[in-house]
C-alpha positions as CSV (number, residue, x, y, z in Angstrom):
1,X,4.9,16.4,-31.5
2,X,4.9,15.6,-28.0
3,X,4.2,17.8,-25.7
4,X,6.6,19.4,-23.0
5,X,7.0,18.4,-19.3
6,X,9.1,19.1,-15.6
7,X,9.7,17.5,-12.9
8,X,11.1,19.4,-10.0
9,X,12.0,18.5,-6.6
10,X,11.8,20.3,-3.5
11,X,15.6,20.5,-3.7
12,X,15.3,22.5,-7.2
13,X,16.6,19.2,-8.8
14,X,14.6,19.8,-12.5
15,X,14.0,16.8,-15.2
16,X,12.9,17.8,-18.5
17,X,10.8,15.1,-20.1
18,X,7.6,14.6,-22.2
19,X,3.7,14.7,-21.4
20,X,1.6,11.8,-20.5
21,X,-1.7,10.9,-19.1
22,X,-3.7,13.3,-18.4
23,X,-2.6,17.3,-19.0
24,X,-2.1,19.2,-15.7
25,X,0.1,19.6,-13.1
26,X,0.5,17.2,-9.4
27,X,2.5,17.6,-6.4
28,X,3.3,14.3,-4.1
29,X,6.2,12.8,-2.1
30,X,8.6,11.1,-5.0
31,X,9.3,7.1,-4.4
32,X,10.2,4.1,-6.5
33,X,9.0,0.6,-7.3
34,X,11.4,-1.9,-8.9
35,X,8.7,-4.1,-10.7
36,X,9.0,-5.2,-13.6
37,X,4.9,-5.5,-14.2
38,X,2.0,-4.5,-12.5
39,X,1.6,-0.6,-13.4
40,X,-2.0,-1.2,-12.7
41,X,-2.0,-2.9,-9.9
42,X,0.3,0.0,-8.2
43,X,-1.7,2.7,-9.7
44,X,-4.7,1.7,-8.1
45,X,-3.3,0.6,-4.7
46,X,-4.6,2.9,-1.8
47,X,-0.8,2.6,-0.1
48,X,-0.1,4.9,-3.0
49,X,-2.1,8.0,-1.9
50,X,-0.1,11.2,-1.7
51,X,3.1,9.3,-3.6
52,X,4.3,10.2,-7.3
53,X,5.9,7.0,-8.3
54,X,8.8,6.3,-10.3
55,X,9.1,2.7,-11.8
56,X,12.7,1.6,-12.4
57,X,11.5,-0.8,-15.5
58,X,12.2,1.8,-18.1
59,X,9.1,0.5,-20.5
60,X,5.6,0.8,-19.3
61,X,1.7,0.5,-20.6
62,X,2.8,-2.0,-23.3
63,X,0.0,-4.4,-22.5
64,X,-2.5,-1.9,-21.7
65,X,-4.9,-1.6,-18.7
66,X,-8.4,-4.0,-17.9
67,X,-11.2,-3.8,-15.4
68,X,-10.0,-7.1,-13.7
69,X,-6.7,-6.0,-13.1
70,X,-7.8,-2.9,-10.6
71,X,-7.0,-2.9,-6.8
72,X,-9.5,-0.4,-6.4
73,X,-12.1,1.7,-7.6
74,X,-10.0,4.2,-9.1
75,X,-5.9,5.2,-9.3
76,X,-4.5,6.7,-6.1
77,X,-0.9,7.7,-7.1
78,X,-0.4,11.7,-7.2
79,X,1.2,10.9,-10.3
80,X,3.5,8.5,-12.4
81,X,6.7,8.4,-14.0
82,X,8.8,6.1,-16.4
83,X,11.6,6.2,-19.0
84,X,9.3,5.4,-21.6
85,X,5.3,5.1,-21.8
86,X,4.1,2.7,-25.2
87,X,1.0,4.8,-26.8
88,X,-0.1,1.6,-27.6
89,X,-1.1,-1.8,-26.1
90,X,-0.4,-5.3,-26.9
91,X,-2.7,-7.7,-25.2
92,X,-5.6,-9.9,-25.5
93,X,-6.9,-8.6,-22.0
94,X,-6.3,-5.3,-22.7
95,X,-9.4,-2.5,-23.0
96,X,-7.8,0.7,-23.2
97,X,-4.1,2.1,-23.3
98,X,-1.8,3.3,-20.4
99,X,-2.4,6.6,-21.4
100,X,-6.5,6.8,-21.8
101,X,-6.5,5.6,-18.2
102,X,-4.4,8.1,-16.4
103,X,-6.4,10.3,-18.7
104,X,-9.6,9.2,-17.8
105,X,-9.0,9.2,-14.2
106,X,-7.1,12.5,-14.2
107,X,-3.0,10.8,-13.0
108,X,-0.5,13.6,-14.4
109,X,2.5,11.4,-16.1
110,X,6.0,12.4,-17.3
111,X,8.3,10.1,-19.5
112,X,11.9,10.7,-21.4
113,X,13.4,11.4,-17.8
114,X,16.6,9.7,-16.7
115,X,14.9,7.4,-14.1
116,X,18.1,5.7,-13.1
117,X,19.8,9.3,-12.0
118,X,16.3,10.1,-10.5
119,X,16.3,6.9,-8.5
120,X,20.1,6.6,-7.4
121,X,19.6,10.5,-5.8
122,X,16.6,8.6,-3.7
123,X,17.8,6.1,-2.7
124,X,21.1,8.0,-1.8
125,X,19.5,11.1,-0.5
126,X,16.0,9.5,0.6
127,X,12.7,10.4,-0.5
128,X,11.5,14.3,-1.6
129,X,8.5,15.9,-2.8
130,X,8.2,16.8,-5.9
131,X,5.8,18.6,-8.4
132,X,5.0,17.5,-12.3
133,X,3.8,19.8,-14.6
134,X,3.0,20.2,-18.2
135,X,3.8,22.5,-21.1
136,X,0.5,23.4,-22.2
137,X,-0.5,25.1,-19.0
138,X,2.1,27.8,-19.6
139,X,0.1,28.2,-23.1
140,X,1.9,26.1,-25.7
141,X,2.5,22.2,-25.9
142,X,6.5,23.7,-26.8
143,X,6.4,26.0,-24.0
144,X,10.4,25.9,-22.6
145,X,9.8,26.4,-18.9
146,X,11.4,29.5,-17.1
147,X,13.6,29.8,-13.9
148,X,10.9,31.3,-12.3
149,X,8.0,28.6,-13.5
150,X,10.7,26.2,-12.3
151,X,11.4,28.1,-8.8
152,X,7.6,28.7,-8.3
153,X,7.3,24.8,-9.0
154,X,9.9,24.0,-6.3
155,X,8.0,26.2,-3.7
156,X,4.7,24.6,-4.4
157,X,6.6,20.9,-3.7
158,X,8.1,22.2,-1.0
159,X,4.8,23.8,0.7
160,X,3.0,20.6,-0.1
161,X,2.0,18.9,3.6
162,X,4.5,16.0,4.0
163,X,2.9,12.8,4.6
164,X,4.9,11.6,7.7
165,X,2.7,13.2,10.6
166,X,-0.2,12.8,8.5
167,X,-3.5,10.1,9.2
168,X,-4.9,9.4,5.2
169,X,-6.2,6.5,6.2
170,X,-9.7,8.4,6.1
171,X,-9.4,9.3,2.7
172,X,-9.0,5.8,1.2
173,X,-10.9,4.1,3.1
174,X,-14.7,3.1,2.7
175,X,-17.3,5.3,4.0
176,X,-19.8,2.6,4.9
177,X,-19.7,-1.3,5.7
178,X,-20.2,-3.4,2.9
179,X,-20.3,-7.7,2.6
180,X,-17.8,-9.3,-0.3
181,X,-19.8,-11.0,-2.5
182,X,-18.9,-14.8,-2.2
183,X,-20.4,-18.1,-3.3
184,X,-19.3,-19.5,0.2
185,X,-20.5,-19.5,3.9
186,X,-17.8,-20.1,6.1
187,X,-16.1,-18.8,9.1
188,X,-17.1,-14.7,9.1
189,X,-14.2,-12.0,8.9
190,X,-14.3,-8.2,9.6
191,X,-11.9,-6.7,7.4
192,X,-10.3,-3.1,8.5
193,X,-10.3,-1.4,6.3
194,X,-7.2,1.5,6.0
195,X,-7.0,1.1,2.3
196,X,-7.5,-2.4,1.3
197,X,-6.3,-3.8,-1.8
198,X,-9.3,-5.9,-4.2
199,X,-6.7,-8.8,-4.3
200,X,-6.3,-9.4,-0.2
201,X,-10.3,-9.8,-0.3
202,X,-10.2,-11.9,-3.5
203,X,-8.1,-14.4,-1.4
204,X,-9.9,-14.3,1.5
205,X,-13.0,-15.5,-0.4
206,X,-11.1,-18.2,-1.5
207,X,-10.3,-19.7,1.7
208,X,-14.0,-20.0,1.7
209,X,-14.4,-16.9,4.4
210,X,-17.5,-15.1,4.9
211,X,-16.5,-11.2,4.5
212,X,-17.5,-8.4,6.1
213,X,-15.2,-4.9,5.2
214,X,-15.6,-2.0,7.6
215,X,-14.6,1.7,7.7
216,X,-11.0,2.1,9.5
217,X,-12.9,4.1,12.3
218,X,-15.4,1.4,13.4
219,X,-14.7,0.8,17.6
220,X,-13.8,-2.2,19.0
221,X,-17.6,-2.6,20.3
222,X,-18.5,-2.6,16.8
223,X,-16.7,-5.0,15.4
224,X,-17.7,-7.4,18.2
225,X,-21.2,-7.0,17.4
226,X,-20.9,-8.4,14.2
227,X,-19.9,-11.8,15.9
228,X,-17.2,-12.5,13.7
229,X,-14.4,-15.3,13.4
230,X,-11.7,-13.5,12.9
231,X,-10.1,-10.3,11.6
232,X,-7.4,-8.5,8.9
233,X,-6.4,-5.2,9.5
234,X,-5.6,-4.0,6.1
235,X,-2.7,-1.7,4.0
236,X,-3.3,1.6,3.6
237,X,-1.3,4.7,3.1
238,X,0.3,7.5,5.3
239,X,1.9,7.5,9.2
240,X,0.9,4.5,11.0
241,X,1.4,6.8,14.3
242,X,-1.5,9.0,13.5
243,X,-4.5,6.6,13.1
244,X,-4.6,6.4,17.2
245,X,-7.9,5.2,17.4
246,X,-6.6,2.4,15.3
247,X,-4.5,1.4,18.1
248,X,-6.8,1.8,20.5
249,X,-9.6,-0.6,18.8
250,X,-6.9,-3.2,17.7
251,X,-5.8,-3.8,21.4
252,X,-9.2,-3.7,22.7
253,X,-9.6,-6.6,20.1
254,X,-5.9,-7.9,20.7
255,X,-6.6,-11.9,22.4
256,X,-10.1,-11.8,21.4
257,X,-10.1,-12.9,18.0
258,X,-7.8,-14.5,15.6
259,X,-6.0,-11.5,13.8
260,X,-3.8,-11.3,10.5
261,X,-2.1,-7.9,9.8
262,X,-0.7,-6.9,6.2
263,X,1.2,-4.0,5.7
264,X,0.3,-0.9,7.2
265,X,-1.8,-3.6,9.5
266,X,1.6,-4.5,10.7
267,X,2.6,-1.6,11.7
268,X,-0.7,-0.7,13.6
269,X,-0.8,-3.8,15.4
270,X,2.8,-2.7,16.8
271,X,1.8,0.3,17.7
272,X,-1.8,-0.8,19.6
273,X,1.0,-3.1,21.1
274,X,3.7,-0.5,22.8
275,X,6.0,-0.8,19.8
276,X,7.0,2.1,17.7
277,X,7.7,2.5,13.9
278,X,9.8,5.0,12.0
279,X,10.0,6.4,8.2
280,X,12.5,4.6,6.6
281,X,15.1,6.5,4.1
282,X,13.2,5.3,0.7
283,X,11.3,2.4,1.5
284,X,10.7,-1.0,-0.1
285,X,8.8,-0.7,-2.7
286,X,8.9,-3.4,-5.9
287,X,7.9,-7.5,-6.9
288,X,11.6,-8.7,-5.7
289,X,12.5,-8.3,-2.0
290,X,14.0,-11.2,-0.1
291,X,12.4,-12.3,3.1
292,X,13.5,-14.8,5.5
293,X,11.0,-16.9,7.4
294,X,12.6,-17.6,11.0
295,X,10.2,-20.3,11.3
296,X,11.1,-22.5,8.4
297,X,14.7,-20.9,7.0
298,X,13.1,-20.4,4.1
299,X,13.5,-17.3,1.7
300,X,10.3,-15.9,0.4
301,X,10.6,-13.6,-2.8
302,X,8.1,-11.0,-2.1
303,X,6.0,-8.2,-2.9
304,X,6.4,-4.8,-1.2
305,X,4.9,-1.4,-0.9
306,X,6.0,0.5,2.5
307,X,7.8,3.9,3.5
308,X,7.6,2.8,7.4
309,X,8.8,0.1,9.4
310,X,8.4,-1.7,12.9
311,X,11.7,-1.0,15.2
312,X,12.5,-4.4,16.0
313,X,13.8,-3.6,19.2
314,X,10.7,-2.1,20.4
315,X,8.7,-5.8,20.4
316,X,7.7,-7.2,23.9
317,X,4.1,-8.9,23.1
318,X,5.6,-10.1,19.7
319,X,8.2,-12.2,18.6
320,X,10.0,-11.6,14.9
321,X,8.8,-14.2,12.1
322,X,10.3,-12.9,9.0
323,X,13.3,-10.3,8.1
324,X,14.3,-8.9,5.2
325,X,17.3,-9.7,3.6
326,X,18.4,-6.5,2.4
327,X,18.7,-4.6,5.1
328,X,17.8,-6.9,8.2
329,X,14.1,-5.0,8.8
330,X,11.7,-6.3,10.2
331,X,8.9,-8.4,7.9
332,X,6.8,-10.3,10.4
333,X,6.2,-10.9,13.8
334,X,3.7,-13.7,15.8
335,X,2.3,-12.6,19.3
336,X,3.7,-14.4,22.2
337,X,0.2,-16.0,23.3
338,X,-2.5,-14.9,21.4
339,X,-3.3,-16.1,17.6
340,X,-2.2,-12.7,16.4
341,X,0.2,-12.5,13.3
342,X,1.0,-9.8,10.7
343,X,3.7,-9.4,8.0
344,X,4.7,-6.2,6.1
345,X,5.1,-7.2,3.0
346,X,2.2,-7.6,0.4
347,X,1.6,-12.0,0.5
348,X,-1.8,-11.5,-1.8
349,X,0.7,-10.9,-4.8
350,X,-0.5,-8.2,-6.8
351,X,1.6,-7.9,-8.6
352,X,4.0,-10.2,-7.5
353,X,5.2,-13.6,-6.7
354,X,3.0,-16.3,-5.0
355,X,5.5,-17.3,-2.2
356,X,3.5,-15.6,0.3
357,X,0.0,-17.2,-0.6
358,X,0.2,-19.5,2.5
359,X,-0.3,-16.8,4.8
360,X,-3.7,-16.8,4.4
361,X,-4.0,-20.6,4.9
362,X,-2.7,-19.8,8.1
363,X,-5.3,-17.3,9.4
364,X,-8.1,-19.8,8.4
365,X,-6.1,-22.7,10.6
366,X,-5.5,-20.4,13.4
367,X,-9.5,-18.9,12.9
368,X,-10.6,-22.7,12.9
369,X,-7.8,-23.8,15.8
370,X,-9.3,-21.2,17.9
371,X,-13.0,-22.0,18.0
372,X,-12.6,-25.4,17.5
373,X,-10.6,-24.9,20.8
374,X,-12.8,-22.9,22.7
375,X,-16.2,-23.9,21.7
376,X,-17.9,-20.9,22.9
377,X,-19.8,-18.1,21.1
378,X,-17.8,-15.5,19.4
379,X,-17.4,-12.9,21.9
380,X,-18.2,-14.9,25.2
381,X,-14.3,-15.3,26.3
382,X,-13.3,-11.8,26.2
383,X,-11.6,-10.6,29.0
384,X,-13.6,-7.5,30.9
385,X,-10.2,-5.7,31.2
386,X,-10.4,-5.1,27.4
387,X,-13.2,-2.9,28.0
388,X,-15.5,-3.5,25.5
């Protein structure tokens, strides 16, 4: 028999659906992703903290979970929800089921939900917190849930602290600095890191960089210290507004070194800039969004996990690269005179398409363009109004 479960919104919209994962009860802010594959990959993707997502592909866990597939050391969704989860997997790579994992690692599921209804009220209404919860915590795997349950369900999603306004760039990212293991030696990269993804590293390597990862926090002075090459700000989750001393280490570095931002690295290097962002409606979020490169008129197919965007109108520094096709948002912007890019979207492509992949072929020309150019030590060329 399966076992009972709600989901209620902070608008005392309820779902009645079934148990999965691991028994218990969540509250998060309610998105969507439109991929077709890749549960693992967005269950372990720091961007995800504080979010219960809702995947439009109505079938999910069919080929299971593996150690290689993680983007992380661990899931960071609030919780997960799908039309239909399979209690068993069918793949060669697989080492455990779906539902071990989010057991394991504690992710409170629901499944038998209309996702479509669920998913049109989003996108029509924007995004809403929302609280999961499971039979068995009332007392009985059949447990029919009350008015009250549901209304005192409602209050705790609406009590829960939204994340617009709120820096979680802390909680994701790591403690201490750390080197990527690599067979290479090349040029040497400090990564930011607000939440980095495994496969943004993974590609980095291959481009033959050395790799150095560093907390979020680490000042400008820091950084520079470590004489690198160049520098990636990373994804990550929450209000790009709030991480302020973000902005003020990434324009203390802005001119001084090759920089490539992805993501919520976009958005940061807009705001160190003068620019401003804004929460968007319901976001992008999914393996299918249409970009358009300005540069070559080409359209990317792209991978995308954001709930904030860069006002376009607020640029002076940077020009725009990329759009998005959809709804004419920004995607990518180049500054003016310094080798400093940054697109929102996710180009390391997991999951996802590969169209992207070039991006990082482009950091390492600009890294190599820059101090083939300038022939000096790292850090000699700074200007002193940067202050560092």
């Amino acid at each position: 028999m399966k076992e009972r479960a709600v989901l209620v919104l902070e608008d005392g919209t309820v779902y009645h659906g079934y148990a999965f994962g691991a028994t218990g009860k969540t509250v998060g802010e309610v998105v969507f992703n439109t991929a077709q594959t890749g549960y693992q990959e967005i269950m372990t993707d720091p961007s995800y903290h504080g979010q219960i997502v809702v995947m439009t592909y109505p079938h999910q866990g069919n080929y299971g979970v593996n150690v290689y597939d993680m983007q992380s050391n661990r899931p960071w969704v609030k919780g997960f929800v799908a039309k239909e989860f399979s209690r068993i997997a069918s793949n060669p790579r697989a080492q455990q089921t779906l539902g071990e994992f989010m057991a394991f690692y504690g992710v409170v599921g629901i499944e038998g939900i209309d996702t479509r209804a669920l998913v049109r009220k989003i996108r029509e209404g924007g995004v809403l917190k929302g609280a999961i919860a499971h039979a068995s915590l009332y007392g009985s795997p059949d447990h029919a849930f009350t008015e009250e349950e549901l209304k005192a369900l409602q209050e705790e999603a609406r009590a829960w602290t939204d994340i617009d306004g709120r820096d979680m760039t802390p909680e994701v990212s790591t403690p201490l600095p750390y080197a990527w293991p690599t067979l290479k030696s090349g040029r040497r990269i400090v990564v930011m890191d607000f939440g980095i993804k495994h496969a943004i590293v993974e590609n980095l390597a291959q481009m033959g960089f050395e790799i150095l990862v560093v907390p979020g926090k680490t000042p400008a002075s820091q950084i520079m210290a470590l004489e690198p090459h160049g520098l990636l700000i990373s994804n990550g989750p929450g209000d790009p507004a709030m991480p302020r001393y973000a902005h003020e280490t990434i324009w203390k570095l802005m001119g001084l070194l090759p920089t490539f931002g992805i993501c919520l690295g976009h958005q940061l290097l807009a705001l160190a800039a003068g620019g401003r962002t804004y929460k968007m409606k319901f976001g992008h979020r999914g393996a299918n969004h249409p970009v358009k490169n300005l540069q070559t008129g080409k359209i990317e197919i792209t991978s995308q996990n954001h709930g904030y965007a860069v006002d376009i109108d607020s640029l002076k520094e940077f020009r725009p690269t990329h759009i998005n096709l959809n709804d004419g948002t920004l995607e990518g912007m180049a500054h003016a005179r310094y080798p400093v890019f940054s697109v929102q979207y996710h180009p390391e492509a997991a999951p996802g398409p590969h169209d992207a992949l070039y991006l990082f072929r482009r950091f390492l020309e600009e890294v190599e363009a820059f101090h083939g150019a300038t022939g000096l030590p790292v850090g000699k060329e700074r200007p002193d109004q940067h202050g560092i």
